[in-house]
N, C-alpha and C positions, 0 to 999 in steps of 0.2 A: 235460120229457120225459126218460124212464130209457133211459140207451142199452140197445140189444140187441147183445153182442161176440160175437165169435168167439174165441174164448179160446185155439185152435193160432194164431190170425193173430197176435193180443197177444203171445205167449209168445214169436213168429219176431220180432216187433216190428214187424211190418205197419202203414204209419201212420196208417193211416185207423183200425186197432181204436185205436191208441196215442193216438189225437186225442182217439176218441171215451172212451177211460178216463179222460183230464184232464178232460175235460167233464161227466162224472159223479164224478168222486171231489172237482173243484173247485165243483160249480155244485148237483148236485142230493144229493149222498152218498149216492146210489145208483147201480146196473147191473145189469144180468144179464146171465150166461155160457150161450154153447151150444157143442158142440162142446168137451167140456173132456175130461180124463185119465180121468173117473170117469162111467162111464155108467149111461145110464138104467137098465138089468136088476141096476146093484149096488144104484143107488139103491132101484131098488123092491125089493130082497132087506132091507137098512139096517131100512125100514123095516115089513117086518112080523116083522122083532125084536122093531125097539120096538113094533107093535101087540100079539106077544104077551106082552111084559112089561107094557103097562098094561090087558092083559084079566083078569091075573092076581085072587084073589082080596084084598083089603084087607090079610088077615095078611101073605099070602105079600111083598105091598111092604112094608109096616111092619116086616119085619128090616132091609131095607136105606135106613128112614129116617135122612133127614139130620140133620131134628131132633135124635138121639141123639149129633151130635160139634158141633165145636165150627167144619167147614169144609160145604165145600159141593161135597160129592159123594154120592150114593146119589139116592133117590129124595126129593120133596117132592112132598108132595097137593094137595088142592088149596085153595086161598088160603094156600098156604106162603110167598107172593113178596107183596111190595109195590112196585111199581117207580115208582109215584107216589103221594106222601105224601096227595095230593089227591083221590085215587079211593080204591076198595074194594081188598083182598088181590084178587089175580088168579084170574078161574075157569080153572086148568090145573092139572095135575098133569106135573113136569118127571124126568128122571131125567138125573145126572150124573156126567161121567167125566173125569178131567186127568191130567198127568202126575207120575206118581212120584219125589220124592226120598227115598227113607228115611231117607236123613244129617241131612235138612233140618226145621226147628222149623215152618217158615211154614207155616201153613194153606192157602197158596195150591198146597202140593205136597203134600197130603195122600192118605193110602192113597183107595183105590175099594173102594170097598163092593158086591160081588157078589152078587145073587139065585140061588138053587139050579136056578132056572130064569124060563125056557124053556131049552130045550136047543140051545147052540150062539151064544146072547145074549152072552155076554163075547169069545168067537172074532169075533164079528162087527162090536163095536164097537171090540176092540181094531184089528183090521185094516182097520178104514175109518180111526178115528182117524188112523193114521202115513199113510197115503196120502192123508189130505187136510191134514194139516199141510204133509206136503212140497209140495201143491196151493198150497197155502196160503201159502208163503213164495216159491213162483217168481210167484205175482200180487200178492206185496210188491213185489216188483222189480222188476217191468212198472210199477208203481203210483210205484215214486220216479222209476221214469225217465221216464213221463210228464211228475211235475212239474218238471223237471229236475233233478234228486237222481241221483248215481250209482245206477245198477241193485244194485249190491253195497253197499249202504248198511245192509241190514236185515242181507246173509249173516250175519254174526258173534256175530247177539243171538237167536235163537232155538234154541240146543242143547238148554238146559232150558225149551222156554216153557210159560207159566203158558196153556196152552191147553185150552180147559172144552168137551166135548163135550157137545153136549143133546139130549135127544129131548123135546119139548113135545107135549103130548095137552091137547087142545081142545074137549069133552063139549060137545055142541048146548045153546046159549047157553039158563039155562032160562026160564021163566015170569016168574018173580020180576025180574028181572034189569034195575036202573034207571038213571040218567044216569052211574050213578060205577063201573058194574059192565063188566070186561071181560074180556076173554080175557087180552089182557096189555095193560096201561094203557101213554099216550104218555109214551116217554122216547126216548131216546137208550141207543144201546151200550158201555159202560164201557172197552172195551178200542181194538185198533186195527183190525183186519180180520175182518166175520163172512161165513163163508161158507155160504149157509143154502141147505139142501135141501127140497124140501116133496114132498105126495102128491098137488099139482095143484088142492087146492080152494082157492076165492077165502078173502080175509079181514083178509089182511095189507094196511096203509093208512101211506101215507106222506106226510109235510105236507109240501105246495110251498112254495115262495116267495111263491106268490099267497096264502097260508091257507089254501089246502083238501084236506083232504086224498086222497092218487091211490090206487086200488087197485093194487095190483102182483101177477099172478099167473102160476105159467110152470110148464109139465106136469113130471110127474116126469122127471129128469135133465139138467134146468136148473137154474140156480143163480140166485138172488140173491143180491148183493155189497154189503154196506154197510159204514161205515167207523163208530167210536166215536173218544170224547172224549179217550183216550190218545194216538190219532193226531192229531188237529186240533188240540191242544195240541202237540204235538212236532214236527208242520210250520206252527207259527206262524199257524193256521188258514186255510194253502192245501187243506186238505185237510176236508172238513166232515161229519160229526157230528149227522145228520138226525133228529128225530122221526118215532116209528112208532108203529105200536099195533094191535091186532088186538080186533076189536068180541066175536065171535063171531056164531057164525049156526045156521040150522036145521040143519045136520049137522054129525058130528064134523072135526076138522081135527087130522094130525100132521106136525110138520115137527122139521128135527135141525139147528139151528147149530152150528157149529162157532167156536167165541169165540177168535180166535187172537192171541194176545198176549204178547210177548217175554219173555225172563230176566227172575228177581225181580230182579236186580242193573243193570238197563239201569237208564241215565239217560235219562227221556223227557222233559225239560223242552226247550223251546224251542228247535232248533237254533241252536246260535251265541249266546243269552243268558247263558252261562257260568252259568246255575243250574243246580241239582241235584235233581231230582223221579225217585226211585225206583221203580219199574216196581210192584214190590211194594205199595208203600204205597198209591198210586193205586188199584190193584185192589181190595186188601183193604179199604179204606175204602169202594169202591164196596159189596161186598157185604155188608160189616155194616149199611149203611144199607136192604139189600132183603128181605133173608133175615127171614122174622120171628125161626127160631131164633136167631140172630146179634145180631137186633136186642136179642131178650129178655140175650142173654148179656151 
């Protein structure tokens, strides 16, 4: 079962939301949020941005392909992603946004790549962006102090995070389309908190514990909450790191995660192991293994 919180109740630390986030971040590596900082009328504004940047025509994306650098920001078409060696490239077409270091060599802080339009698309994803990082980091801290982890465990590692804004477009699954073909194949989330927004249509599937897997769907300006493999790693795997995957169906599907994940330079390795596992390296290894550009380079 995926809780359903109240995310003002969590945030007060109310103990029944705070019981019920240990019980999802420990047991099933999901939840979902209502009632949170970011509402429905922004959410449904978010996302017909991104409806009008992946209405656009082929050329107009292809300035701002990813393919053309050597990170993973702008646009990617579709079967640009591989997220399981075992299935087909994924049917979607993603577009991405992070944050900015100029100083910085790493890939992981790479410039954003801007389309000419729609008109109003970069005002809009910049300004959701920082409000939902900051979203983003006060349900870190709700999330340590559940597992008994100080609340202010995470404050100090996310100034620069290596945090990947996405808008995901999900074209009605076609004809053709056979046992290894999906919208985005079952994996697991590379980083440590995603906070994922959708347009309400079903599709997104999550494996239980029993093997099978649950549908999870929640109208626009509710959230779904899942945690990745840098976190369950870094709380000694009190904290877990679920398979998903999204089949596709007879109509389009757009939804926008937000991948939020600490400083290149945090140490995520295993609290209290006295090992060293770099935040950066983690990451960047993840997406040379998905990206086909990446892969090829």
């Amino acid at each position: 079962m995926i809780p359903s919180i109240d995310a003002a109740a969590l945030l007060d630390g109310a103990p029944e939301a705070v019981a019920a986030v240990h019980d999802g971040a420990t047991r099933t590596g999901f939840l979902t949020l209502h009632n949170t900082p970011i509402g429905a009328a922004r959410v449904a504004s978010l996302l017909q941005a991104y409806r009008g940047f992946f209405a656009l025509p082929a050329a107009d994306k292809e300035m701002v392909d990813m393919s053309r650098t050597g990170a993973s920001r702008g646009w990617g078409g579709m079967q640009s992603e591989q997220v399981d060696p075992e299935a087909n490239p994924d049917l979607k077409e993603v577009f991405d946004i992070g944050h900015e270091v100029p100083d910085s060599d790493l890939r992981v802080y790479a410039r954003n790549l801007w389309p000419a339009r729609p008109e109003g698309f970069r005002a809009a994803l910049e300004a959701y962006y920082r409000d939902a990082c900051g979203f983003a980091l006060e349900l870190l801290g709700a999330v340590a102090g559940a597992i008994g982890e100080d609340r202010d465990f995470f404050a100090d590692k996310f100034a620069r995070p290596m945090a990947l804004l996405r808008g995901n477009y999900y074209p009605a699954r076609p004809d053709w389309a056979g046992d290894r073909d999906f919208g985005i194949a079952a994996h697991t989330d590379y980083g440590c908190l995603t906070l994922l927004a959708t347009d309400g249509q079903p599709g997104l599937e999550v494996l239980g514990r029993d093997g099978a897997w649950q549908p999870v769907q929640v109208p626009v300006g509710e959230f779904v909450i899942n945690f990745g493999e840098m976190l369950e790693m870094w709380t000694n795997g009190r904290i877990r790191a679920t398979p998903h995957r999204v089949i596709g169906g007879t109509g389009e599907r757009l939804s926008v995660p937000l991948f939020f994940n600490p400083d290149a330079e945090t140490n995520v390795a295993p609290i209290g192991s006295g090992r060293v596992i770099r935040a950066a390296d983690h990451l960047q290894k993840r997406f040379d293994e998905t990206y086909l550009h990446l892969k090829e380079a």
